[in-house]
C-alpha positions in Angstrom: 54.1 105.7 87.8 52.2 102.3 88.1 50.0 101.6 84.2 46.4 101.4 85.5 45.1 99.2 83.4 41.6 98.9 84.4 41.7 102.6 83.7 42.9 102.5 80.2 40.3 99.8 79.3 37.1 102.0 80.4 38.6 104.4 78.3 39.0 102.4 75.5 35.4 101.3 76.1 34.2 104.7 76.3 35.7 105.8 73.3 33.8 102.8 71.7 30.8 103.7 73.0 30.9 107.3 71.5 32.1 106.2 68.1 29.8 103.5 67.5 28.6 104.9 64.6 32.1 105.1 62.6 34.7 102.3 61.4 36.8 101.2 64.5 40.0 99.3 63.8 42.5 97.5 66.3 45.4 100.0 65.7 42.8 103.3 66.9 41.6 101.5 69.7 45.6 100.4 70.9 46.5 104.0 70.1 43.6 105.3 72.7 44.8 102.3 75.4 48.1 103.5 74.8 49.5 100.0 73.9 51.1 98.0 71.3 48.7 96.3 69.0 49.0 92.7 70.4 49.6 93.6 74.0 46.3 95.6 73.5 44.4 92.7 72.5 45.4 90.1 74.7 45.1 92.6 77.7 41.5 93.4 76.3 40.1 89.5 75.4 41.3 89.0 78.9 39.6 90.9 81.0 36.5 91.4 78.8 36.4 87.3 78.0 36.0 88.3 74.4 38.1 90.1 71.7 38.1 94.0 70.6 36.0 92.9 67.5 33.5 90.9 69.3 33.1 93.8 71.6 32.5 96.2 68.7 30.1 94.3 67.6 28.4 93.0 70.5 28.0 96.9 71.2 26.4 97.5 68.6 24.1 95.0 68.3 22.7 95.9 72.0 22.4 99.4 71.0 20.5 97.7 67.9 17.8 95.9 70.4 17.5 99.0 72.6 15.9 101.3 69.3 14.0 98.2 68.3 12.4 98.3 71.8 12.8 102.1 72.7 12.7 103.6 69.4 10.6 101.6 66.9 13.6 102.1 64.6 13.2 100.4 60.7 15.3 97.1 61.0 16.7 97.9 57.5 18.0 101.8 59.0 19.2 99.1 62.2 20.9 96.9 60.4 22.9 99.5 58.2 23.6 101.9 61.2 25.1 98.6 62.9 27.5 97.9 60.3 25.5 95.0 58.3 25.0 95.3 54.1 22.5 93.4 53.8 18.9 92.9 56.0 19.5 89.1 56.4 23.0 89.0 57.7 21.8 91.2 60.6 18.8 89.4 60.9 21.3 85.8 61.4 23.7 87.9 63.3 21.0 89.3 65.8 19.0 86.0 66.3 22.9 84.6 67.2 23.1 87.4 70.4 20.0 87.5 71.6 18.4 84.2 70.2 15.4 85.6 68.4 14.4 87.3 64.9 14.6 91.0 65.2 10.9 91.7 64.4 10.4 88.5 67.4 12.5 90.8 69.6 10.2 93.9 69.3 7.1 92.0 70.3 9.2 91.4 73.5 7.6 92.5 77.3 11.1 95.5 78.0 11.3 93.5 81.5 12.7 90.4 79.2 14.3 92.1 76.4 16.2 94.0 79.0 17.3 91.1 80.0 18.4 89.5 77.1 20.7 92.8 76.5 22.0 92.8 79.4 23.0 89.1 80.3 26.6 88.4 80.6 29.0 85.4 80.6 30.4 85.1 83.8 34.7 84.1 83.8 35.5 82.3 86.9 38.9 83.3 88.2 41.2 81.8 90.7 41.1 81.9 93.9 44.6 83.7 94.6 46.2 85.6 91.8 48.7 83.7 89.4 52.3 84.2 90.3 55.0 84.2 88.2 57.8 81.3 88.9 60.2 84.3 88.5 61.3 87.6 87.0 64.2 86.9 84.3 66.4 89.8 82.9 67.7 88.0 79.8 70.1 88.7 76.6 68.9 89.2 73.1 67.9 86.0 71.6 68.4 84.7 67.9 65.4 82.1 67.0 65.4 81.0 64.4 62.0 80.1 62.9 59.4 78.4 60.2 56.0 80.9 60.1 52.8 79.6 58.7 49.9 81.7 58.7 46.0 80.5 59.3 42.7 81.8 59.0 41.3 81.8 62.6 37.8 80.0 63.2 38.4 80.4 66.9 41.1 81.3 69.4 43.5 78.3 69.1 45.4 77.5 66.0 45.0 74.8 64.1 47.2 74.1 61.5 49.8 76.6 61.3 51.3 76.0 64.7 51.4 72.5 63.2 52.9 73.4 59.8 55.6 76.0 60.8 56.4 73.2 64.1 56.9 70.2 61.4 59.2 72.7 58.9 61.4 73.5 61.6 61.9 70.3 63.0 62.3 68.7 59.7 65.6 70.6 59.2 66.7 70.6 62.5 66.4 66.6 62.6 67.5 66.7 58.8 71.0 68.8 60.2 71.4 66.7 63.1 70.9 69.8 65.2 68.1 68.5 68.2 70.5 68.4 70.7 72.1 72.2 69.9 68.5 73.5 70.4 68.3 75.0 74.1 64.6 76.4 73.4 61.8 75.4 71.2 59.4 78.5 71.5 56.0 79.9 69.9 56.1 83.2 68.8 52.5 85.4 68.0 53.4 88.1 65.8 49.1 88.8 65.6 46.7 88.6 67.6 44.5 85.2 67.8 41.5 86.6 66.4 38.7 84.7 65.0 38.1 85.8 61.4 41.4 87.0 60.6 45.2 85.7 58.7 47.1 85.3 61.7 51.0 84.0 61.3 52.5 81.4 63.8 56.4 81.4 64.0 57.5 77.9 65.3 61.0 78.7 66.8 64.4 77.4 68.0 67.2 79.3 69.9 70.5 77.0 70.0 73.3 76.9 72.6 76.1 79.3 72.0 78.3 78.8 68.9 76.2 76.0 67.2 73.4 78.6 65.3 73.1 77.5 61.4 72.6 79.4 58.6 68.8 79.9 57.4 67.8 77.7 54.9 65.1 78.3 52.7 61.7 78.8 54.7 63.5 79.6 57.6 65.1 83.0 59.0 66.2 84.9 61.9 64.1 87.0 64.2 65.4 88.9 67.8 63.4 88.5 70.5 64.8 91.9 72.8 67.1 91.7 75.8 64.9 92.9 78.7 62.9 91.5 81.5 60.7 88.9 81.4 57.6 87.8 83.8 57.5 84.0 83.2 54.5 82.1 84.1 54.6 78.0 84.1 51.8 76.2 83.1 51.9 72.7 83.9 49.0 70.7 81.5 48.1 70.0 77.8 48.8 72.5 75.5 45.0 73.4 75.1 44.6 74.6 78.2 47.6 77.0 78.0 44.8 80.0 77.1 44.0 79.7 80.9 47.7 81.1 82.1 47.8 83.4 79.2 44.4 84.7 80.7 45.2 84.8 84.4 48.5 86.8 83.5 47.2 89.0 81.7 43.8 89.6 83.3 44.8 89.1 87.0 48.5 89.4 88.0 49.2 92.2 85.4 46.9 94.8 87.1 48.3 94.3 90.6 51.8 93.9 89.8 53.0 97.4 89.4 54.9 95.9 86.1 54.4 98.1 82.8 54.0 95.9 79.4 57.4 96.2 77.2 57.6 96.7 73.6 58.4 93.2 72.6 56.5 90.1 71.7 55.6 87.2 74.3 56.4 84.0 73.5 56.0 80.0 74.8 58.9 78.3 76.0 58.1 74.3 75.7 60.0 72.7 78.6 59.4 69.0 78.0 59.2 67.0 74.9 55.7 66.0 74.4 57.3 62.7 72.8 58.3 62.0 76.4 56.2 63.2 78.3 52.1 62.6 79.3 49.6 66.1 78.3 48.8 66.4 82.0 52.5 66.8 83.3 53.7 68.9 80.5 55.6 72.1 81.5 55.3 75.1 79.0 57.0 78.9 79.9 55.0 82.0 79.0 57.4 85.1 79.0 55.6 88.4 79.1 58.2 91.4 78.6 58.1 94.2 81.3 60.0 97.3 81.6 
């Protein structure tokens, strides 16, 4: 039977919505949408255009704004029931959602505060649904790989993709091994989410027969035999969020395709040496069942 995904998010909201007032971690909320950790989250940041933790707390803080209007709630009892320790980490964090002080907020007309609850970014999507250039049914694959792990200030890495890319290459060009690499892949163990640790594994799978031992900072991983849905994107690497998005938030729904328990990974086609940002070609796989 078909995964409807549009159904297992409103769950997933709804379950928010009536726990609001108790810790809510990532592995809960995956466990109610019935999916793996980091499918959950990139299947969640892209249809909701923000991550499971920013919708935690952006749901809070509007339930926040409706007792200060509704209510007359004491911002202190507010800012504790919302998760906050202190009065003025609530009081920045609340002036950051709605742009205004929480005792500002109160004074408010309802007709405007309602409508500074309620306003929402708007995500354009494409036109016609993103296709994918083909279904692949491949073998397990050895990588091996260099991780590095970063703290996240937003949703693109920054220096570990950097770090575990310049390890990895350094021993390859080092062993004299460049030309026995048939991949050079990104792997995301973690979710990309702002505020937290997240590793990065810079990886290489070679041509049959020429695989070297690990050296030190380096090991094996196996990414699962199984079918793939691979996307190209065709661009800079900074814009490769906006494939990752319109496969996850667009063609997954409608395919029919159910998410497999295995990590997705990017595929880097071209050498960027070689090659201008604008033409660069870069695989996303996303394992299906």
């Amino acid at each position: 039977m078909p995964v409807n995904y549009y159904e297992r998010l409103t769950q997933v909201k709804r379950y928010i919505h009536q726990h609001l007032d108790e810790p809510l971690n990532r592995e809960e909320l995956a466990q109610v949408a019935g999916f793996s950790v980091p499918h959950f989250h990139r299947i969640f940041t892209a249809h909701m255009g923000e991550t499971i933790t920013g919708y935690v707390r952006r749901m809070r803080m509007e339930r926040a704004a409706y007792r200060l209007l509704i209510d007359g709630q004491n911002i202190t009892d507010l800012a504790l029931d919302s998760g906050y320790q202190t009065l003025s980490a609530f009081g920045k964090a609340f002036k950051q959602q709605f742009g205004l002080a929480p005792a500002e907020f109160r004074q408010l007309h309802p007709t405007a505060a309602a409508h500074l609850i309620q306003r929402r970014t708007i995500y354009n999507r494409k036109e016609s649904i993103m296709q994918p250039l083909e279904i692949r049914t491949m073998p397990d694959m050895r990588v091996l790989y260099a991780r590095a792990t970063e703290l996240m200030t937003g949703p693109a890495f920054q220096t570990a993709n950097l770090e575990a890319f310049n390890q990895l290459m350094g021993f390859l060009d080092t062993h004299h091994l460049m030309d026995k690499m048939q991949h050079c892949i990104a792997i995301y163990p973690d979710e990309c989410e702002p505020g937290h640790e997240v590793r990065f594994d810079a990886g290489a799978i070679f041509v049959e027969g020429a695989e070297p031992a690990a050296a030190d900072g380096l090991a094996y991983q196996t990414l699962p035999a199984g079918r793939w849905a691979v996307f190209r994107h065709v661009g800079p690497y900074d814009t490769l969020w906006q494939t990752w998005q319109a496969a996850y938030r667009d063609w997954l729904p409608t395919s029919g395709c159910e998410l497999r328990d295995a990590l997705s990974f990017e595929d880097y086609v071209d050498d960027p040496s070689q090659v201008p940002p604008e033409e660069l070609r870069t695989d996303i796989y996303v394992p299906i069942k």
